[in-house]
KEKE-3310 file (N, C-alpha, C; in steps of 0.2 Angstrom, whole numbers, plus 5000, padded with zeros to 4 digits):
npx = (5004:5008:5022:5013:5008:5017:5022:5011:5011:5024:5024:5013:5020:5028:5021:5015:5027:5030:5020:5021:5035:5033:5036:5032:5027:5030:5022:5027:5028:5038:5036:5038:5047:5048:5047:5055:5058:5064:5076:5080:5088:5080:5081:5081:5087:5087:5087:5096:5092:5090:5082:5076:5072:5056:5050:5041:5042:5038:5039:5045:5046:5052:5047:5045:5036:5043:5053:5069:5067:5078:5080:5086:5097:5109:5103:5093:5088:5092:5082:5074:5062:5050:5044:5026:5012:5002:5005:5008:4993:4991:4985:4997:5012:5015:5030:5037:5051:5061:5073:5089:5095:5108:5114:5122:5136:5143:5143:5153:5158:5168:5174:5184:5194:5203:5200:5194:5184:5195:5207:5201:5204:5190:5190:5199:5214:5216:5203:5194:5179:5162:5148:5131:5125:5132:5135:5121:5121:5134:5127:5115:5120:5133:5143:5156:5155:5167:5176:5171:5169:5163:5163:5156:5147:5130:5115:5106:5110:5110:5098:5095:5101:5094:5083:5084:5085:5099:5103:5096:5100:5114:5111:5108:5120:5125:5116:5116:5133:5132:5124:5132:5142:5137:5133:5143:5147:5140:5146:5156:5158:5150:5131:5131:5143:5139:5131:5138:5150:5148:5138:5124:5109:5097:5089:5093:5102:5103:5101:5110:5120:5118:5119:5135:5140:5139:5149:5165:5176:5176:5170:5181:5193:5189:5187:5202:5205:5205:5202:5203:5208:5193:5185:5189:5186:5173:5168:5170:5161:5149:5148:5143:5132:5122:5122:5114:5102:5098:5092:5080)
npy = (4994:5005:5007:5009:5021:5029:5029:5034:5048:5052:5050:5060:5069:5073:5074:5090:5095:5090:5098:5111:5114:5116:5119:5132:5143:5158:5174:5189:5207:5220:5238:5254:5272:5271:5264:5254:5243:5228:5217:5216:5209:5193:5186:5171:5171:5159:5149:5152:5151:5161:5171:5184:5201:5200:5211:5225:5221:5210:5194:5176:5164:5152:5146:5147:5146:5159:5160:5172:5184:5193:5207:5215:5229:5238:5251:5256:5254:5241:5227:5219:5205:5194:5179:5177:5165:5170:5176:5167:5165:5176:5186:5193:5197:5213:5221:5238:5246:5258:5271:5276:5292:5300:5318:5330:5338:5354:5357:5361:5368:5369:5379:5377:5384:5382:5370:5363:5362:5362:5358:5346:5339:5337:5349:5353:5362:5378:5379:5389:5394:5396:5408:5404:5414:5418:5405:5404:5415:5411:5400:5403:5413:5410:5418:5427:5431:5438:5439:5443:5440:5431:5414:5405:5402:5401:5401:5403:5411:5423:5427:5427:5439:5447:5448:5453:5445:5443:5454:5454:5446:5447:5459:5453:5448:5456:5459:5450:5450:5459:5458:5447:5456:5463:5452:5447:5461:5460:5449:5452:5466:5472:5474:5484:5491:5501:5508:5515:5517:5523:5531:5528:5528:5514:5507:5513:5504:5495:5501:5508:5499:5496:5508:5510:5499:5503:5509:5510:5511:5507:5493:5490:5488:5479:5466:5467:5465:5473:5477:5488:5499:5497:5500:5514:5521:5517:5527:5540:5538:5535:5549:5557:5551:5551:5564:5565:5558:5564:5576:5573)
npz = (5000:5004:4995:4982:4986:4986:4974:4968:4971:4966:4950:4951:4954:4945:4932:4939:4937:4923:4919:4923:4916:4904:4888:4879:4863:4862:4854:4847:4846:4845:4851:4845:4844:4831:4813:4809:4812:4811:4814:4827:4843:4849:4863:4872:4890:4899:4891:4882:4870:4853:4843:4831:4826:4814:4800:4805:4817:4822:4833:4835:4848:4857:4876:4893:4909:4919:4911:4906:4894:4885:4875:4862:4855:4844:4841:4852:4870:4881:4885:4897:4901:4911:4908:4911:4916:4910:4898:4888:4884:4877:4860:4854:4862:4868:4868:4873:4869:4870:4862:4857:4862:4855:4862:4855:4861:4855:4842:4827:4812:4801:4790:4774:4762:4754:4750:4735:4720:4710:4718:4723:4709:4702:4691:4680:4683:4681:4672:4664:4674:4675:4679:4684:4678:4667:4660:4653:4644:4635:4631:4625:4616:4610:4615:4623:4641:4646:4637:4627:4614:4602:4600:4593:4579:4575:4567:4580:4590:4581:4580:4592:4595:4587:4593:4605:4616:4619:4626:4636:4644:4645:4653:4664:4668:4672:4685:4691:4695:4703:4714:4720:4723:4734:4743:4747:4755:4764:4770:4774:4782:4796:4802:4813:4811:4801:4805:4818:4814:4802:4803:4795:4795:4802:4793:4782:4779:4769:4756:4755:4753:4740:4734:4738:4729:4717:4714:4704:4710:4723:4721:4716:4725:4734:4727:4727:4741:4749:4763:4774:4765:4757:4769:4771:4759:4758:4771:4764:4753:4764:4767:4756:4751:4766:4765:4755:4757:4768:4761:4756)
capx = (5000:5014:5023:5009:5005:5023:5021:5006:5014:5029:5017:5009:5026:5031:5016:5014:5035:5032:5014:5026:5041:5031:5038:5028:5029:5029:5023:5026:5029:5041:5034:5044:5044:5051:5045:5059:5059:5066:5083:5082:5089:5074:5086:5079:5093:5086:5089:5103:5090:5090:5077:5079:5062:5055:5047:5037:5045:5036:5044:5042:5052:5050:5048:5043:5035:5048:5060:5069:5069:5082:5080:5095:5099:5111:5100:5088:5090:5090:5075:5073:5056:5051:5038:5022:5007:4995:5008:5007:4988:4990:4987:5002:5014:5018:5034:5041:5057:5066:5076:5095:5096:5114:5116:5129:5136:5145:5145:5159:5158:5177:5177:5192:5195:5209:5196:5188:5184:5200:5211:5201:5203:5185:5190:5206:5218:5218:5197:5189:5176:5156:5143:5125:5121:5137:5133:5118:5127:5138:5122:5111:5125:5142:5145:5159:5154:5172:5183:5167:5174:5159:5168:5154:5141:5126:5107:5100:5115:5110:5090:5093:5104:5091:5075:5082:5089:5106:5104:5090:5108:5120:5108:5106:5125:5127:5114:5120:5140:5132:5123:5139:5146:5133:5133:5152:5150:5136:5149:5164:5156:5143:5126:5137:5150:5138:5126:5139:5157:5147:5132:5119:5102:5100:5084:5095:5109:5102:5101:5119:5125:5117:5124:5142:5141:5137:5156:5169:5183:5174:5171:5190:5196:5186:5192:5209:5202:5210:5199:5206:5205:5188:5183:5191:5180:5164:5170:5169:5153:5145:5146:5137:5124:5118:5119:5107:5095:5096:5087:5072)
capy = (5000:5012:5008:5012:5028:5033:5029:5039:5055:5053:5050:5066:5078:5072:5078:5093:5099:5095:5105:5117:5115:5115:5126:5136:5148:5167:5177:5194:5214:5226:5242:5260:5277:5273:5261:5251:5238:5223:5215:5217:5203:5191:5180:5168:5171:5153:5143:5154:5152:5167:5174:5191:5202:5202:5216:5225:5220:5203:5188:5171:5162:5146:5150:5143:5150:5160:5163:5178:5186:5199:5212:5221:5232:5246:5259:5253:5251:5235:5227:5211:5203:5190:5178:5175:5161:5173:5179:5161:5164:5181:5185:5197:5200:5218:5224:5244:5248:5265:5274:5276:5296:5306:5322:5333:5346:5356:5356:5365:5370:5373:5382:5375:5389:5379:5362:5366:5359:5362:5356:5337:5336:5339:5353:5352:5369:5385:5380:5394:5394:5402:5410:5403:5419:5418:5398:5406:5419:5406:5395:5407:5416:5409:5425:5423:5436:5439:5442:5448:5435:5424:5409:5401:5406:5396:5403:5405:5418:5425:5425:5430:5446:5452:5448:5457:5441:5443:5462:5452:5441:5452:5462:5446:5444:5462:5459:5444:5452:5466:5453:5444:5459:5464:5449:5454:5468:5460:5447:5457:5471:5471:5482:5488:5496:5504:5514:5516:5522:5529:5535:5525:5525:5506:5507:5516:5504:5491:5506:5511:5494:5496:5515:5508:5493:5505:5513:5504:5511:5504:5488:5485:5488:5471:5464:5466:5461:5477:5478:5494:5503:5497:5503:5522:5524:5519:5533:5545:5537:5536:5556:5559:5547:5553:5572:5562:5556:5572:5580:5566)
capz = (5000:5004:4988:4980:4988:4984:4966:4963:4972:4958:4945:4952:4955:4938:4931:4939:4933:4916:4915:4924:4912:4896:4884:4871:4860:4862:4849:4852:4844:4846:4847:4847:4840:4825:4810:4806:4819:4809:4816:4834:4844:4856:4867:4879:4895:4902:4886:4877:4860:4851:4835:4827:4825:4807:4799:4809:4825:4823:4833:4839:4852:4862:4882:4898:4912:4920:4907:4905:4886:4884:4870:4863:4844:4843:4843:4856:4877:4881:4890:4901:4905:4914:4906:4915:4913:4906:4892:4883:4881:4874:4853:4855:4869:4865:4872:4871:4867:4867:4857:4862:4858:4858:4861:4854:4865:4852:4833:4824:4806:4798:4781:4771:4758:4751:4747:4731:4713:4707:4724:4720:4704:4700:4688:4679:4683:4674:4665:4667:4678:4674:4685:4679:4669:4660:4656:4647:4639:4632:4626:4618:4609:4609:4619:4630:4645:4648:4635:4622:4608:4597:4600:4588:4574:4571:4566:4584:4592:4578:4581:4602:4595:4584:4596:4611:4620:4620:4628:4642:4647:4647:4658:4670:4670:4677:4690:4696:4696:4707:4718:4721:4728:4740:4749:4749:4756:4771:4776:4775:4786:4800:4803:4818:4806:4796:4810:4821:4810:4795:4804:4791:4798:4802:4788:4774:4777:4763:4751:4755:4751:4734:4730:4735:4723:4708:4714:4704:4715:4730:4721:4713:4733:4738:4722:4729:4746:4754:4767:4775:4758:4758:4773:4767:4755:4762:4774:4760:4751:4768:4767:4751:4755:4769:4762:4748:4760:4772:4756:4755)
cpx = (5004:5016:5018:5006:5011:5023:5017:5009:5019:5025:5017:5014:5027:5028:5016:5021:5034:5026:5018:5032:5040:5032:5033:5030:5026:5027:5022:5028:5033:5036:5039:5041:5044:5048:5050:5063:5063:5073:5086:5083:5082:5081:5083:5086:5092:5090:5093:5100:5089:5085:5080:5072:5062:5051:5043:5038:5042:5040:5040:5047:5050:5053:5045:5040:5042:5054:5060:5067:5071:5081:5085:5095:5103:5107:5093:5091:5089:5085:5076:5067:5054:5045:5034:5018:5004:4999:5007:4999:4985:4990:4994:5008:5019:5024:5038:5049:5061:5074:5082:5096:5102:5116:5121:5131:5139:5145:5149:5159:5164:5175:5183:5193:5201:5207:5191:5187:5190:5205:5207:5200:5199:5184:5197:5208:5220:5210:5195:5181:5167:5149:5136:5122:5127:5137:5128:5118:5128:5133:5119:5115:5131:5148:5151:5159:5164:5176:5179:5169:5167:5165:5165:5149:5138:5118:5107:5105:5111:5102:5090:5098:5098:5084:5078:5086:5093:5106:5102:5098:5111:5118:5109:5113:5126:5125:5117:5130:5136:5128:5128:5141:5143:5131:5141:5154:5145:5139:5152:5162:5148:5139:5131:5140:5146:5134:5132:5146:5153:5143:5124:5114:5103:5092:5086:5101:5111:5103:5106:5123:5123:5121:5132:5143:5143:5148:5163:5176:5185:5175:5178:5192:5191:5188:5198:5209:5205:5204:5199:5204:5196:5183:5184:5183:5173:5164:5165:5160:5147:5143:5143:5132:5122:5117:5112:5100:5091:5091:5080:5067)
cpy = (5006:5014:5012:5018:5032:5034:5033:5047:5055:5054:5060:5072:5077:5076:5085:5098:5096:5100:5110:5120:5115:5121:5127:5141:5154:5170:5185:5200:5217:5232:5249:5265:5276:5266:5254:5246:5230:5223:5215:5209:5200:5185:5179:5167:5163:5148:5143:5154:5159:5168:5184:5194:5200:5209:5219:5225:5216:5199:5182:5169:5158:5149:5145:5147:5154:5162:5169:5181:5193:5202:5218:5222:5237:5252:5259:5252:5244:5236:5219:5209:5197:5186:5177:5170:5164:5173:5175:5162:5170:5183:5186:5198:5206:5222:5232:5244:5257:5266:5277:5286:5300:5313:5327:5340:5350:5353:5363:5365:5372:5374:5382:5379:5387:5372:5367:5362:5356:5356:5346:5334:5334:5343:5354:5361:5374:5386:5385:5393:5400:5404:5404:5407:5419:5411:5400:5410:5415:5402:5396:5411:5415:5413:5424:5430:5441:5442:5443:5445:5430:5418:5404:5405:5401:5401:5406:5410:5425:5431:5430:5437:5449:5452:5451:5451:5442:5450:5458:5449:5445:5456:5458:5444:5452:5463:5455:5445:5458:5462:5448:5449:5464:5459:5448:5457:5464:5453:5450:5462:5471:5478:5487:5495:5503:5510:5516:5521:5526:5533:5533:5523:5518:5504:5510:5510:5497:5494:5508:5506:5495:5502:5512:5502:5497:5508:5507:5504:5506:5493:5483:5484:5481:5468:5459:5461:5464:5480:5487:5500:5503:5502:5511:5525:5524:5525:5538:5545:5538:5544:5559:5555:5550:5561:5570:5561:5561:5576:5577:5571)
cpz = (5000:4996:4983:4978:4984:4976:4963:4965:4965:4954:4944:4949:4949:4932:4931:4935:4927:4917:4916:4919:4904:4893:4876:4866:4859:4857:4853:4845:4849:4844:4853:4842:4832:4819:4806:4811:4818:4813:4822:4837:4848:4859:4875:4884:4897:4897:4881:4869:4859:4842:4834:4824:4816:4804:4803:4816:4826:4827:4836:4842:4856:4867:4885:4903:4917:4916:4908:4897:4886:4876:4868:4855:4849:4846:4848:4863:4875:4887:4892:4902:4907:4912:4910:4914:4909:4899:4885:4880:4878:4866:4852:4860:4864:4870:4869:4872:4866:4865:4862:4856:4860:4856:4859:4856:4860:4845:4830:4816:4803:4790:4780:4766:4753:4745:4743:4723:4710:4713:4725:4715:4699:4692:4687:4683:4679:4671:4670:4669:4675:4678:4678:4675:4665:4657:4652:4644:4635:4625:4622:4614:4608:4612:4624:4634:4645:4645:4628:4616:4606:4598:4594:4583:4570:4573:4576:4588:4589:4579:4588:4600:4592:4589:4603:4617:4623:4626:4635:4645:4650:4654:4665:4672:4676:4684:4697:4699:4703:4714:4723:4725:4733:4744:4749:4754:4765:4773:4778:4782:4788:4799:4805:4816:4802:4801:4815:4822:4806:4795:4800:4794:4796:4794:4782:4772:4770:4754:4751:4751:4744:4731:4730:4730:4718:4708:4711:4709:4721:4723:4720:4719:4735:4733:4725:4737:4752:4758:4771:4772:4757:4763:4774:4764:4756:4768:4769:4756:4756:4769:4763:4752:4758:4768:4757:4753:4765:4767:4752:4760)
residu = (UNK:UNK:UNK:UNK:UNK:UNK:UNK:UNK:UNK:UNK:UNK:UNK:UNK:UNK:UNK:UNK:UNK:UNK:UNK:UNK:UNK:UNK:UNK:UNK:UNK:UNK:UNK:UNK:UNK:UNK:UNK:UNK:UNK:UNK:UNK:UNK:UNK:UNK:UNK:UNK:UNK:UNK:UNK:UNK:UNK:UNK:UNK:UNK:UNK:UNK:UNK:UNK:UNK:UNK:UNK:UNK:UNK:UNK:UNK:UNK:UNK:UNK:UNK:UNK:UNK:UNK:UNK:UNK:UNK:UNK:UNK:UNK:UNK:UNK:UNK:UNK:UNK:UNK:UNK:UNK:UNK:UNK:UNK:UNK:UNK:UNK:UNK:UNK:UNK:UNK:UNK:UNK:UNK:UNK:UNK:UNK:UNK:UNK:UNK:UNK:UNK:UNK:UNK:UNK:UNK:UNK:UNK:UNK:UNK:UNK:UNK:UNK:UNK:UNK:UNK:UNK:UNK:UNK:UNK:UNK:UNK:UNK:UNK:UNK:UNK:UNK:UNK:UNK:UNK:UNK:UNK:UNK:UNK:UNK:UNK:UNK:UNK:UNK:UNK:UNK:UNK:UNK:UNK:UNK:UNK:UNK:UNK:UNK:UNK:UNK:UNK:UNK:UNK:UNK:UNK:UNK:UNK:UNK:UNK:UNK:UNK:UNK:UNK:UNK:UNK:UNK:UNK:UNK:UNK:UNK:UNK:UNK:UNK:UNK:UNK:UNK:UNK:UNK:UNK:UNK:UNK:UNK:UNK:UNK:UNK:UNK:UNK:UNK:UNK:UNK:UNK:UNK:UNK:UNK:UNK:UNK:UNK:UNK:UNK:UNK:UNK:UNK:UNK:UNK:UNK:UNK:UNK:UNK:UNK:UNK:UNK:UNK:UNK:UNK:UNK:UNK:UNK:UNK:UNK:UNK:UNK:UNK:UNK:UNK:UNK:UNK:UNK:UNK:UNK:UNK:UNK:UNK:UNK:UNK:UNK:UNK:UNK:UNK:UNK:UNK:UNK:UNK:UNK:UNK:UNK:UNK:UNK:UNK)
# end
């Protein structure tokens, strides 16, 4: 009778550890801010198995009651959790994930003034070099902005001289050279400089950069890149200007 009794207890504990130790399968989601969930690691700590999400942050993963499943990517914290009974009889076990974000105390900007077309190779050395109105210069007349030379003669040069073209470019190359040298003139020199040494209302001092533009003296001095000299002259233009504006 004892035997017996003993036997069915076995039986029983044996029973009740596998129902205990019966491994299923987890089906579970990633989810996070971000939409590209595929590749993250799922690793059961208990049984060292390992899956990988799929699209989506789908996965699947045999488990046990108690197991661990660690979760780990690059650009993701890691997460631990612990499985429980219920989770087995869930459609989905959705687990969050956040997002590893790193701040950058400082960003630095170096302008290389030495790296340029020519310096990789880009543009062989010496080819002369064209703004975009003198590239359409070039196209509708042959025209070379620079050294005033037909380099070619076919019908339509011909066509955009007689209908007015040719004149509309040339015009577009002048604007765009005078554009050029008023943002020139507003790195080179601050508001500051202008309301403060040359006296230029802070409301004229748009209109001033445009009057010294028209100055070639003034503009051959930045040309040169003789700052100093530059600053002379606006001196002096600065005193006719505001005589000009005084009588507005």
């Amino acid at each position: 009778m004892r035997k017996s009794i003993i036997g069915i207890l076995i039986i029983t504990t044996s029973f009740v550890w596998s129902q205990k130790c019966a491994t299923s399968t987890i089906h579970g989601k990633i989810v996070a801010e971000v939409s590209n969930l595929e590749g993250i690691y799922v690793i059961n700590a208990t049984t060292e198995k390992s899956v990988v999400t799929k699209s989506g942050g789908y996965f699947e993963i045999s488990a046990t009651e108690g197991d661990t499943l660690v979760f780990s990517a690059v650009q993701y914290k890691g997460k631990r959790i612990a499985i429980l009974k219920e989770d087995f009889d869930k459609e989905l076990l959705f687990v969050k994930m956040e997002m590893i974000i790193n701040h950058l105390d400082e960003v630095m900007i170096m302008q290389y003034k030495n790296i340029n077309a020519v310096a990789l190779g880009i543009i062989p050395k010496g080819q002369k070099s064209y703004t975009p109105a003198e590239r359409k210069l070039r196209t509708a007349t042959g025209l070379d902005a620079r050294i005033g030379l037909n380099t070619s003669f076919t019908i339509d040069p011909l066509f955009n001289l007689l209908s007015g073209r040719t004149a509309e470019l040339l015009k577009n190359i002048e604007v765009e050279r005078k554009q050029y040298w008023l943002d020139k003139i507003a790195e080179t020199f601050s508001e500051k400089l202008f309301v403060d040494k040359f006296k230029i209302p802070i409301d004229y001092i748009k209109g001033f950069q445009y009057y010294i533009v028209e100055n070639k003296n003034f503009v051959d001095t930045l040309k040169s890149k003789n700052t100093a000299m530059s600053s002379f002259l606006m001196g002096e233009l600065a005193v006719k200007y505001n005589e000009m504006i005084a009588c507005e």
